[in-house]
C-alpha positions in Angstrom: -62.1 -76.6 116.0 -62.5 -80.1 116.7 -63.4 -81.4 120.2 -61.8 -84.9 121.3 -65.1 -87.0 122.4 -63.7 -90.7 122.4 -63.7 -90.4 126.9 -66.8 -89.2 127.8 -66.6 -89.5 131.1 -63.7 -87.0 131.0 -66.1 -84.2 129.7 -67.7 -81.7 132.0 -71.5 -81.6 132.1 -72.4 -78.7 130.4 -69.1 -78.9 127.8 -70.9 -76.0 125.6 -70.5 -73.6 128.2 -66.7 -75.1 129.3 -65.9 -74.3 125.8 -67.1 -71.1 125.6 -64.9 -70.5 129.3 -62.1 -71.6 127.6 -62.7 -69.6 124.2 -63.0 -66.8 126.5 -59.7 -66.9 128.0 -57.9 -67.7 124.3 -59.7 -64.4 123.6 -58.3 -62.9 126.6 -54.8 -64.0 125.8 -55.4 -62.0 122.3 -57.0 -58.9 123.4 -54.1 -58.7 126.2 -51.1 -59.4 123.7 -52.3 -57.1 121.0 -53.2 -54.2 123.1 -50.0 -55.2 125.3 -52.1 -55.7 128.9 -49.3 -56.9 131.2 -51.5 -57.0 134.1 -54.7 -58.7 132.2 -51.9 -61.1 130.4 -50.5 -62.1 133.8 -53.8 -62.8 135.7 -55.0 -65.2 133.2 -52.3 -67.7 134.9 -52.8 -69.9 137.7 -49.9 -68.8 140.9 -47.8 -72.0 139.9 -47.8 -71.6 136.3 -45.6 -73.1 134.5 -45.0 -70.9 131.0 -42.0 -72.0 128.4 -41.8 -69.1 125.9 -41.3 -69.5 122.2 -37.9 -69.4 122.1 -37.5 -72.2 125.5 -37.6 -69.5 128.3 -38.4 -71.7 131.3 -40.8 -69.3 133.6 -41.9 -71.0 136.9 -44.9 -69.1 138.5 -46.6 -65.9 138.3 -43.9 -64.1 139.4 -41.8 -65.0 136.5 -44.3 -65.0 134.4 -44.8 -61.3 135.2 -42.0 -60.0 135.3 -41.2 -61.7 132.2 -44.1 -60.2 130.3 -43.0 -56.6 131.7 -39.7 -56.8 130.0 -41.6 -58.0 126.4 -44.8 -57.1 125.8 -44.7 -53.4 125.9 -44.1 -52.5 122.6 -44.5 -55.7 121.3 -47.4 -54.4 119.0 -45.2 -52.0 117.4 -44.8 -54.0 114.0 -48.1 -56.5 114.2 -50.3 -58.5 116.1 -51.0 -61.8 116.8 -54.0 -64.2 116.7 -55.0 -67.2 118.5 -57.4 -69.9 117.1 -58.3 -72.3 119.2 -57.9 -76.0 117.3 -58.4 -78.7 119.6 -59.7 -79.1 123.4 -59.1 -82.4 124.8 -60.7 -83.0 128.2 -58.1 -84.2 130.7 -60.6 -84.4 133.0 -64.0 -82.3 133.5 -61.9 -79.0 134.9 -58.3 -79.9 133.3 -58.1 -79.4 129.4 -55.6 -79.1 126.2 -56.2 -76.5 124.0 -53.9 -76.7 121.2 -53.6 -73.0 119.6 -53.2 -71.7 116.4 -51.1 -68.8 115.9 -50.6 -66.1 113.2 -48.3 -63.0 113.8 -49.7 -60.3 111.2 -47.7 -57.3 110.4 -49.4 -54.0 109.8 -49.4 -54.4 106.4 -51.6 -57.3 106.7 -49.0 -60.2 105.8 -48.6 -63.6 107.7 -44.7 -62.5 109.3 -44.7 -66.3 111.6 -46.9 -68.5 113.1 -47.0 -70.1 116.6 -48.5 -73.7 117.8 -49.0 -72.7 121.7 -50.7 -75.8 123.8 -52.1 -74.8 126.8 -53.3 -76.8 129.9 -55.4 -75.3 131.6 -57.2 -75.9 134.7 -60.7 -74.9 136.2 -59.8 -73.1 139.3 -63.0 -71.7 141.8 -65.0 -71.5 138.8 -62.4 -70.0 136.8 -60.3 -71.3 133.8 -56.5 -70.7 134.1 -53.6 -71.1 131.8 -51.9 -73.9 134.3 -48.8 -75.2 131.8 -48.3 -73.6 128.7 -45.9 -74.1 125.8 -45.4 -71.6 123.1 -43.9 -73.3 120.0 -42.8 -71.8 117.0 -44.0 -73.2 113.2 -40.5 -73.8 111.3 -41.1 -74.1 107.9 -39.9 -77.4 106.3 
C-alpha cells in the first residue's frame, strides 16, 4: 500500500492511527460483504452517500444505498467472496481521503472469478470514518 506524502500539510497528525481507521472500515466493508451484513454494510456510509455500483447504479443516500443492498447482498456469497486491499490513501485533507481498493472475487474453489478497482472517499465524521462517495469499478481485461 503506498501512501501519497508530497502535501503534508494535508495529512492528519497522527496518520498511523488514520490509517489504521480507514483499514478498519475496508475491513468492515469485507467482513460485511462476505458474511452478507446488510445492516453493518449500510452503516459504514455517511447519510448523503453517494454510491455508484459496479455496473453504473447511481444510489444517492443511505436510503438507497440500503435498500439497494437488501435486494443484492443476501445470497451474494453463495458462489464466492470478495476481498478488498487497500492500495493507495491520498489525503484530501486531514479528515477527507482516497482510498483506491483492490478487489478479487474468489469462487469457492479458490480461483480468481473478477476483480474490482472500488475508490472510495471517505470522510472523518464525529470521530468516525465513513464511506462519503464511492465508485465501484470493474477490471476489464484488455
Amino acid at each position: 500500500m503506498s501512501i501519497e506524502t508530497t502535501q503534508t500539510r494535508y495529512r492528519p497528525a497522527d496518520t498511523d492511527a488514520e490509517l489504521a481507521a480507514i483499514r478498519a472500515v475496508v475491513d468492515t466493508v469485507a467482513h460485511a460483504q462476505a458474511n452478507e451484513l446488510v445492516d453493518d454494510f449500510v452503516g459504514l456510509f455517511r447519510e448523503d452517500a453517494i454510491w455508484t455500483t459496479g455496473h453504473g447504479k447511481r444510489l444517492f443516500g443511505r436510503r438507497a444505498i440500503a435498500e439497494f443492498t437488501a435486494q443484492v447482498l443476501p445470497g451474494a456469497a453463495l458462489n464466492g467472496t470478495a476481498t478488498y486491499e487497500v492500495e493507495h490513501i491520498l489525503f484530501l485533507r486531514p479528515d477527507v481521503a482516497a482510498v483506491k481498493i483492490r478487489q478479487r472475487y474468489i469462487t469457492n474453489d479458490g480461483e480468481i472469478d473478477s476483480e474490482g478497482s472500488p475508490m472510495y472517499v471517505m470522510t472523518k465524521e464525529d470521530g468516525r470514518w465513513m464511506l462519503t462517495a464511492n465508485q465501484n469499478t470493474p477490471v476489464v481485461a484488455g
